[in-house]
C-alpha positions as CSV (number, residue, x, y, z in Angstrom):
1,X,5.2,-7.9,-35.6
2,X,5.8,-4.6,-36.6
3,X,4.4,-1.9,-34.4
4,X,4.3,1.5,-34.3
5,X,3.9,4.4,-32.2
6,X,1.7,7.7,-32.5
7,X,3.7,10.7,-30.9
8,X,4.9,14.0,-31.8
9,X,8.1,13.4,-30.3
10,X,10.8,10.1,-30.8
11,X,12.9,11.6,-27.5
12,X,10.2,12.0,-24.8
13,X,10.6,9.4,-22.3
14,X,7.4,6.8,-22.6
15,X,8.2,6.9,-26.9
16,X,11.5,5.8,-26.2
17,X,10.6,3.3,-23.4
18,X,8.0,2.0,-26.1
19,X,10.1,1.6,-28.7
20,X,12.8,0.0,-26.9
21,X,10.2,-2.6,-25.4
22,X,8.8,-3.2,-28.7
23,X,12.6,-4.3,-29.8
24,X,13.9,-6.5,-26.6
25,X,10.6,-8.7,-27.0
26,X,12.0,-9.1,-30.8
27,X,9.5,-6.9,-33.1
28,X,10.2,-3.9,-35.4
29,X,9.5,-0.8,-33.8
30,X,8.6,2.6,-35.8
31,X,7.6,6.1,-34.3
32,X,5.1,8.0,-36.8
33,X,4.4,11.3,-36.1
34,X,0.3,11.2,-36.5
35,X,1.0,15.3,-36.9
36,X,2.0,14.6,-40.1
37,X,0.3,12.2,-41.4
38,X,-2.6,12.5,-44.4
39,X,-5.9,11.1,-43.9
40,X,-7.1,9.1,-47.5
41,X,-10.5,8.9,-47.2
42,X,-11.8,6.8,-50.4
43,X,-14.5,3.6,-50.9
44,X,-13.1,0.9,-49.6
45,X,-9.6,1.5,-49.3
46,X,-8.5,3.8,-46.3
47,X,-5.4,4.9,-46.2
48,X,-2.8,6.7,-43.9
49,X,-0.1,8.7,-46.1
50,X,3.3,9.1,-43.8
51,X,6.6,11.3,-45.4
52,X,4.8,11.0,-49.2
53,X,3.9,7.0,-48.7
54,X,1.3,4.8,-47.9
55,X,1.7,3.3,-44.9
56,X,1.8,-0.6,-44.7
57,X,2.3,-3.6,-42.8
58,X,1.8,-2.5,-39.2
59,X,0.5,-5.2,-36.9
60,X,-0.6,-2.7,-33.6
61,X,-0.8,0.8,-33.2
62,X,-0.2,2.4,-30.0
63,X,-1.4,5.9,-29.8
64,X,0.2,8.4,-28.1
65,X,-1.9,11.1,-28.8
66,X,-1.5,14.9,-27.2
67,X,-5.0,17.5,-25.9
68,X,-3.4,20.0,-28.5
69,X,-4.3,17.4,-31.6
70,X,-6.6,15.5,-30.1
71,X,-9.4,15.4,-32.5
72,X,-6.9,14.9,-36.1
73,X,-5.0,12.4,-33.8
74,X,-8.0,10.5,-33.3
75,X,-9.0,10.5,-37.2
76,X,-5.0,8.8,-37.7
77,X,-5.8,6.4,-34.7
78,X,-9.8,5.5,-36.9
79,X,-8.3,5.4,-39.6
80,X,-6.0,2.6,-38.5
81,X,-8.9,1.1,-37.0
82,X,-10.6,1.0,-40.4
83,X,-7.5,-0.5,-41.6
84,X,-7.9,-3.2,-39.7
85,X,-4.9,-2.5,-37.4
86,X,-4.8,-3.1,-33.7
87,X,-4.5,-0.1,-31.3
88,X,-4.4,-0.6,-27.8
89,X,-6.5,2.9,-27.5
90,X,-9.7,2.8,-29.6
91,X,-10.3,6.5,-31.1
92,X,-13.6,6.3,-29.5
93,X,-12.0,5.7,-26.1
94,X,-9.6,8.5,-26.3
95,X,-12.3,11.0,-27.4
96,X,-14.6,9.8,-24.5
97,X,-11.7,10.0,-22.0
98,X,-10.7,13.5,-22.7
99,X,-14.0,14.8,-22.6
100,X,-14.4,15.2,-18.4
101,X,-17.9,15.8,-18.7
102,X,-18.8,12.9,-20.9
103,X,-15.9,10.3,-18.8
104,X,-18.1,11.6,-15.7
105,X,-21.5,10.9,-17.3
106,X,-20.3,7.7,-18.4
107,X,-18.5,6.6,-15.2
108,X,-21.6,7.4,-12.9
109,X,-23.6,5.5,-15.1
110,X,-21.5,2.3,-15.0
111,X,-21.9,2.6,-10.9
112,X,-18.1,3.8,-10.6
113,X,-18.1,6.3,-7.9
114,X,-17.2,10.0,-8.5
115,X,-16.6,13.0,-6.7
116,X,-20.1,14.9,-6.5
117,X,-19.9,16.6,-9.9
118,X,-22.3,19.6,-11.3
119,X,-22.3,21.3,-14.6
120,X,-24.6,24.5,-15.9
121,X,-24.5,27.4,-18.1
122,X,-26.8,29.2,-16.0
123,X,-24.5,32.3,-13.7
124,X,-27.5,32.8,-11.7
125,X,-27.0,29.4,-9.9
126,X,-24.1,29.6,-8.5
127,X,-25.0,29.8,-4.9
128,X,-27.0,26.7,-6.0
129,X,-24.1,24.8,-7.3
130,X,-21.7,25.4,-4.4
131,X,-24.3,23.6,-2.6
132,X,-25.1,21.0,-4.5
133,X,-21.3,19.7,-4.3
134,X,-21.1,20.7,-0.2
135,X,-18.9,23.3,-0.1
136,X,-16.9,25.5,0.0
137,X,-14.3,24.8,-0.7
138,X,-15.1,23.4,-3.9
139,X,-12.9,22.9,-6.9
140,X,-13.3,24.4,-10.2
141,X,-12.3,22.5,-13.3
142,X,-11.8,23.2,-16.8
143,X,-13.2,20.8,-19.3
144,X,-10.2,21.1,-21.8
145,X,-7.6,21.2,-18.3
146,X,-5.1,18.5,-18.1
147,X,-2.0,17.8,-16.1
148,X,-3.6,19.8,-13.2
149,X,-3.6,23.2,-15.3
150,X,-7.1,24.8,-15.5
151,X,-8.0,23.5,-11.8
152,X,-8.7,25.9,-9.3
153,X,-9.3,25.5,-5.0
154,X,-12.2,27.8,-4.2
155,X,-11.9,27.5,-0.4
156,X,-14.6,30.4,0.3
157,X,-18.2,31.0,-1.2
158,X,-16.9,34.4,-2.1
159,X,-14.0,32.7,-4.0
160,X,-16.1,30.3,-5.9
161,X,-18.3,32.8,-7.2
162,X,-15.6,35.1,-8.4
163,X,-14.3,32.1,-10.3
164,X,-17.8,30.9,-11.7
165,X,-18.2,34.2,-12.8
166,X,-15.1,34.9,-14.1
167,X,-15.3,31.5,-16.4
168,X,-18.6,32.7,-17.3
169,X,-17.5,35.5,-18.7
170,X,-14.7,33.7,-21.0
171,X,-17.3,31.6,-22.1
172,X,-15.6,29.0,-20.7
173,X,-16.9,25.1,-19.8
174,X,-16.1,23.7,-16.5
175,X,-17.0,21.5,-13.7
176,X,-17.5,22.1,-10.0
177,X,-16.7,19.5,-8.1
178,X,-17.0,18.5,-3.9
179,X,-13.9,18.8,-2.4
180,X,-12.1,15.4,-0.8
181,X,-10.5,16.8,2.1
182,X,-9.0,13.9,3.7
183,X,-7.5,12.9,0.8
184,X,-4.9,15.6,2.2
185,X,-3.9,17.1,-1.4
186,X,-2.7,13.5,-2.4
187,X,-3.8,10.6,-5.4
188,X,-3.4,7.4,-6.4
189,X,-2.5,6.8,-10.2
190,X,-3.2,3.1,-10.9
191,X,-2.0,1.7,-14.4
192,X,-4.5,-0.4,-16.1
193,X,-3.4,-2.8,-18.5
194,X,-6.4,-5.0,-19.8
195,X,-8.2,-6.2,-17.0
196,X,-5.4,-5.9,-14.4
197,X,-3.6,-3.1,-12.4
198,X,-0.5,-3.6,-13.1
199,X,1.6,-0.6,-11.1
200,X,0.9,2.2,-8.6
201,X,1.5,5.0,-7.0
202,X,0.5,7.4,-4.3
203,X,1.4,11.4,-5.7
204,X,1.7,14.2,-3.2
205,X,1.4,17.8,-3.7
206,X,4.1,20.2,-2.3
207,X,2.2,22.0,0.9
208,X,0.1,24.8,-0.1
209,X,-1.0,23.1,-3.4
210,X,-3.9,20.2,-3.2
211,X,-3.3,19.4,-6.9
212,X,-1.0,16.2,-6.9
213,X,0.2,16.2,-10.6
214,X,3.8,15.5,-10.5
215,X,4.2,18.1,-14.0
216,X,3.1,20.6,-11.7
217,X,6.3,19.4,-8.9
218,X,4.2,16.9,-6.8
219,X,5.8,13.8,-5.6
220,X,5.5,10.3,-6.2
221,X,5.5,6.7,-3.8
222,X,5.2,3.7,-4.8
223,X,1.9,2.5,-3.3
224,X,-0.2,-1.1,-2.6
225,X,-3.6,-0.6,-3.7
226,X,-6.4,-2.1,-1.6
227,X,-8.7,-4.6,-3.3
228,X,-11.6,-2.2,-3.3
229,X,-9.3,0.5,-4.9
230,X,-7.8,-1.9,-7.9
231,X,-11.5,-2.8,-8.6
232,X,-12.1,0.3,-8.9
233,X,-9.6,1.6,-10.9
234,X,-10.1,-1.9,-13.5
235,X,-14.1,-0.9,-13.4
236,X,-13.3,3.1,-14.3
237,X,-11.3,1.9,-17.2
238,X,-13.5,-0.6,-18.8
239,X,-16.5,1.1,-18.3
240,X,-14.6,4.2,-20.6
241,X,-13.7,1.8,-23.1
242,X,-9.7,2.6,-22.5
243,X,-7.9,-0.7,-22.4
244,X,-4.5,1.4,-21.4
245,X,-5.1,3.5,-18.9
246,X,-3.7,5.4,-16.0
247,X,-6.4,6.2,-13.7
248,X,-6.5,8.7,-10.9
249,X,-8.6,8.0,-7.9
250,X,-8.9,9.8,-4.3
251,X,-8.8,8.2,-1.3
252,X,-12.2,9.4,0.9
253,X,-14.1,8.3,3.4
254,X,-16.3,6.9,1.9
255,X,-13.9,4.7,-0.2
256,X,-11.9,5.1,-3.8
257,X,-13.3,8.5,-6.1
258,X,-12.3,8.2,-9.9
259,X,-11.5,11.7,-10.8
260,X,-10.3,10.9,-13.8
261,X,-8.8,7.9,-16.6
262,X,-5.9,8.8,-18.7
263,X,-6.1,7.3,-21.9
264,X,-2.5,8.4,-22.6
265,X,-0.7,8.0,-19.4
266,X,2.8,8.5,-19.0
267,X,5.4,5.7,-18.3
268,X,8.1,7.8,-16.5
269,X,7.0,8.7,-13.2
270,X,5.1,4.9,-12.9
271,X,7.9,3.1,-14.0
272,X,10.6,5.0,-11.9
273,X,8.4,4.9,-8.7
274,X,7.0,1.7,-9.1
275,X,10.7,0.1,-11.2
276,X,7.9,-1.8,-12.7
277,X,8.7,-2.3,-16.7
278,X,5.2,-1.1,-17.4
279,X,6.7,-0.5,-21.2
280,X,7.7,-4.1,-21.6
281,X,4.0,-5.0,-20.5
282,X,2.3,-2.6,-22.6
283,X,4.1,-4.7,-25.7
284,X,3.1,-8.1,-23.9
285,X,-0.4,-7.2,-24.2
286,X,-0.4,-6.1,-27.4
287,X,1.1,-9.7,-28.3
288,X,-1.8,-11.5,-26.4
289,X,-4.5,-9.8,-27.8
290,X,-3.6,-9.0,-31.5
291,X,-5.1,-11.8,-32.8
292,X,-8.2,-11.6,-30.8
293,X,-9.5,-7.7,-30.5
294,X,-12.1,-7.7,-28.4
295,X,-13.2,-4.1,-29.9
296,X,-15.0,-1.2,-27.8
297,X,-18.9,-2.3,-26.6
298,X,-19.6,1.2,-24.6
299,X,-22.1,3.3,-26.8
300,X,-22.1,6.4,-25.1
């Protein structure tokens, strides 16, 4: 087969990994850079145009697609899907995924549970949010935030406020959330490969910062997920649509909280933590179900 992967960059670490995967199990690897790709929109024959040619003969796609481009990278990854080309992300999936409101909507509605979640346009509510989720603290989260930047700890009523208000007044979109304080400023990222978890790990934030994000200097243990929490993590993913999927949960009191699936998770941190060859399983997947797509069923 001859696959290929979306990314911006050949050299960052889960491109490589891929590509390298995609050899040892005796295929033809190619990095396209979905940047710089055209679009040819025309009746019946789409087209993606890559350095001034048509691009031809790729089996499976698998998207690697960054927040900064996430809408033109998700026209390259449709327009493969018109093609007829596999992709172990669906466009619709990756869209669905980085919107936090809609991922929430969409999660609570499959029964997956969630951490109490409000969202309004209204200032003058405020004080009614902050209750609706239980707190203070509460934390404050931007819709377009990822890799922890954009979240914020409001561990006063006073402190919420000013940062309601304050993202009010940048016309900003955001999400208060209940905080999970015996999760104790730690996560759980489980990696979702078709219907199985297939590596985890338990990511601590330094002392002083609840956010667990290892880009933002948390650190990572490998993990054994309870059965309750790899059900979970398997439900979150399917009911999103995102077949590849690293999905964050908390551990509360009353049981696994999806805060939220990444539909482009790094290989890195899971695969060093875990020494799981997460890569090499990504590829085995692709080889099981190339032939029989079972295509994206959620429809909101």
């Amino acid at each position: 087969m001859k696959i290929a992967v979306l990314s911006t960059n050949p050299d960052l670490y889960s491109t490589k990994r891929l590509v390298e995967a995609i050899k040892q199990r005796g295929h033809e690897a190619v990095v396209i850079d979905h940047v710089k790709c055209f679009v040819m929109i025309e009746g019946g024959k789409p087209t993606v145009i890559y350095k001034g040619k048509a691009v031809s003969g790729i089996d499976a796609v698998i998207p690697r697609i960054g927040t900064s481009v996430n809408a033109f990278g998700c026209a390259v990854v449709r327009q493969f899907e018109l093609m007829k080309v596999f992709t172990t992300v669906k466009s619709q999936a990756i869209l669905r995924s980085r919107d936090k409101l809609r991922s929430m909507q969409v999660l609570a509605k499959s029964g997956v549970d969630i951490p109490k979640t409000v969202f309004a346009k209204n200032p003058a509510q405020v004080n009614e949010l902050i209750h609706m989720v239980g707190g203070p603290p509460v934390v404050i989260k931007l819709l377009e935030g990822t890799q922890g930047v954009g979240v914020v700890l409001a561990e006063t009523t006073k402190a919420a406020k000013s940062t309601i208000e304050a993202f009010y007044g940048l016309r900003a979109n955001f999400l208060i959330q209940e905080f999970i304080a015996e999760s104790k400023g730690a996560d759980i990222r489980a990696f979702v490969i078709g219907n199985k978890v297939v590596a985890a790990m338990k990511r601590q934030g330094h002392e002083g910062d609840f956010r667990s994000n290892l880009h933002r200097g948390g650190e990572g243990f490998s993990v054994d997920l309870s059965p309750e929490e790899e059900r979970t993590a398997i439900a979150a993913a399917k009911a999103l649509g995102v077949r590849i999927a690293g999905v964050d949960l908390l551990q509360s009191e009353r049981g696994p909280l999806v805060m939220e699936v990444n539909s482009s998770p790094g290989l890195k941190g899971i695969e060093e933590i875990s020494g799981i060859d997460v890569a090499s399983l990504i590829v085995a997947y692709i080889e099981e179900k190339i032939i029989t797509d079972e295509g994206d069923t959620v429809g909101v």
